[in-house]
C-alpha positions as CSV (number, residue, x, y, z in Angstrom):
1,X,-13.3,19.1,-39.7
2,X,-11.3,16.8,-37.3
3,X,-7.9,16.8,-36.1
4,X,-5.5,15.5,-33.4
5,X,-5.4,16.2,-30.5
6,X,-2.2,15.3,-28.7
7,X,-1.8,17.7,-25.6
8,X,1.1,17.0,-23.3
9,X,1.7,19.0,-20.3
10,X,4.0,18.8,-17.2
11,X,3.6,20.6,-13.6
12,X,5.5,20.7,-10.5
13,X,3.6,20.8,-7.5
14,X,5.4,21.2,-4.0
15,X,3.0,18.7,-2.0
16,X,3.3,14.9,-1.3
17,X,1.8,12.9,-4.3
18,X,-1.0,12.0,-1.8
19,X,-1.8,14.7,-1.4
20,X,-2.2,15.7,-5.2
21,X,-3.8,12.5,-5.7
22,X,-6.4,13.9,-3.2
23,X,-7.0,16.9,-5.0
24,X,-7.1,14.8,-8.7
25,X,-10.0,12.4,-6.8
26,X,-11.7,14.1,-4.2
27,X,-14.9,15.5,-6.2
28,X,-14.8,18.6,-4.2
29,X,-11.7,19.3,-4.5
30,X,-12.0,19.2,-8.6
31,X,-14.9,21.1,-8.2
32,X,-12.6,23.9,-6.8
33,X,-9.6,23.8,-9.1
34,X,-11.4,22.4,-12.2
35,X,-15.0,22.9,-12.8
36,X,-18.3,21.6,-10.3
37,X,-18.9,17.9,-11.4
38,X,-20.1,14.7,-9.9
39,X,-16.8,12.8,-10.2
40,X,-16.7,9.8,-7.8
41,X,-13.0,7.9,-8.1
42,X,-14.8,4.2,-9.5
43,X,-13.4,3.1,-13.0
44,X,-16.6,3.2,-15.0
45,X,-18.7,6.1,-13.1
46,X,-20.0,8.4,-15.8
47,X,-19.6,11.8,-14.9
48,X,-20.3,15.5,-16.2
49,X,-18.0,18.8,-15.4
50,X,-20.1,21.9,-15.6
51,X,-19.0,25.3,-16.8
52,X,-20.5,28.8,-18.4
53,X,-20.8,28.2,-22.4
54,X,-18.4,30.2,-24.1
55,X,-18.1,30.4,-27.8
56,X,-15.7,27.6,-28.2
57,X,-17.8,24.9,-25.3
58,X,-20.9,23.8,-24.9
59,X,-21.0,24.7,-20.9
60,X,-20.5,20.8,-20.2
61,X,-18.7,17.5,-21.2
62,X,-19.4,14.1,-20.5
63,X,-16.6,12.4,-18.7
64,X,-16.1,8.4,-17.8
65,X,-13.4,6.8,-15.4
66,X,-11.4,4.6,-17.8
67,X,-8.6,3.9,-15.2
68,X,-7.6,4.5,-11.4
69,X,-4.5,3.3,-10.1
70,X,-4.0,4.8,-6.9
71,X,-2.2,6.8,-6.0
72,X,-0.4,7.4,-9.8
73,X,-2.7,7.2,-12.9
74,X,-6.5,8.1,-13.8
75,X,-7.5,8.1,-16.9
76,X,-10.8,9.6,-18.5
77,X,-12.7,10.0,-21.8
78,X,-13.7,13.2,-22.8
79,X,-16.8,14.0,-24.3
80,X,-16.7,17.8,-25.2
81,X,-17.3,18.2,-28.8
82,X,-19.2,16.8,-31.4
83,X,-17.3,14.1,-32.9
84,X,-18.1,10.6,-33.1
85,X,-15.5,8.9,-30.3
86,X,-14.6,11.0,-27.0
87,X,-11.0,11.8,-26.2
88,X,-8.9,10.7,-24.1
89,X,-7.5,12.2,-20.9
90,X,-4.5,11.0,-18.5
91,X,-3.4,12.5,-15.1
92,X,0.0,10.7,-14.2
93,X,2.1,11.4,-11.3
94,X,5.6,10.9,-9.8
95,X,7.0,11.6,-6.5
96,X,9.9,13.4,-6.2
97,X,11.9,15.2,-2.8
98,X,10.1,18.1,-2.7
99,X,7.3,17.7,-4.4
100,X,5.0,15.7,-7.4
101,X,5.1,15.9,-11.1
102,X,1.7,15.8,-12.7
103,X,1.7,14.6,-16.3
104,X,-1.3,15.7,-18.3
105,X,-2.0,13.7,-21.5
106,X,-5.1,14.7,-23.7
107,X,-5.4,12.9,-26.9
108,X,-8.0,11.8,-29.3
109,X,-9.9,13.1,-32.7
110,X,-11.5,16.1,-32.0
111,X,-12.4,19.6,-33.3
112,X,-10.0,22.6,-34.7
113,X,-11.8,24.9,-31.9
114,X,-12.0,22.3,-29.4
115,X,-8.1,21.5,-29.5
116,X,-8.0,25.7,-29.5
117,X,-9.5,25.6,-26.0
118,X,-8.4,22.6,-24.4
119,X,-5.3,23.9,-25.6
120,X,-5.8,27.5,-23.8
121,X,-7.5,25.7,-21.1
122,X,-5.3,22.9,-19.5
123,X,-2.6,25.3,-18.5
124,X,-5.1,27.8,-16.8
125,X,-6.5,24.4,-14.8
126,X,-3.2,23.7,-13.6
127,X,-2.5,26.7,-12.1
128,X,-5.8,26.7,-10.8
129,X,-4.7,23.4,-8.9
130,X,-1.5,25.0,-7.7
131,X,-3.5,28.1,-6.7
132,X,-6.0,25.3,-4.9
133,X,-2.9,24.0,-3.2
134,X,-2.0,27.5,-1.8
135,X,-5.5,28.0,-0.2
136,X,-4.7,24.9,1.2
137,X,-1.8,26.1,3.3
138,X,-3.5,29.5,3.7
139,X,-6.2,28.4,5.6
């Protein structure tokens, strides 16, 4: 049975928003913090991240660039259940002293268990990112 799907999530990162934007476009880069893909920043390039299937995913979901306005929005559908229209997913950000807000909007129709992990997801992603970040400087 479907439901919605309206996942809204806020992060502060300490790094210039180009530097964020970087790590939101740069396929290796989401390969590190998210999942291994073949993301290339072009509105319209169909794309697929790549995980281990777990009981609630598949072990893949079938992404498309729906908008890129550097160096501030992207926006991609989301492919990762089986319903009839993907969802939608938005990565907005703001520069502020000290740092970038990231603004992480997932919405659409989806499943009970795939709004279950999304849900549980999302937040470990971004503090994968954040943990990307600290490498980063580390290195």
């Amino acid at each position: 049975m479907s439901q919605v799907l309206n996942l809204k999530l806020e992060e502060f990162y300490p790094q210039p928003l180009e530097s964020v934007w970087q790590a939101l476009t740069d396929p290796a880069a989401i390969s590190d913090w998210l999942m291994p893909c073949d993301f290339q920043p072009v509105v319209g390039h169909k794309f697929t991240i790549r995980g281990n299937a777990t009981e609630n995913w598949r072990g893949f979901t079938h992404c498309e660039v729906l908008t890129l306005e550097a160096p501030t929005l992207m926006e991609w559908s989301w492919e990762s259940a089986d319903v009839e229209e993907p969802t939608r997913l938005s990565f907005a950000l703001q520069s502020f002293e000290g740092g970038t807000k990231l603004s992480l909007n997932h919405t659409g129709i989806t499943t009970h268990d795939d709004i279950a992990s999304l849900s549980q997801g999302w937040p470990r992603k971004l503090r994968q990112l954040n943990e990307y970040f600290i490498d980063l400087i580390n290195e």
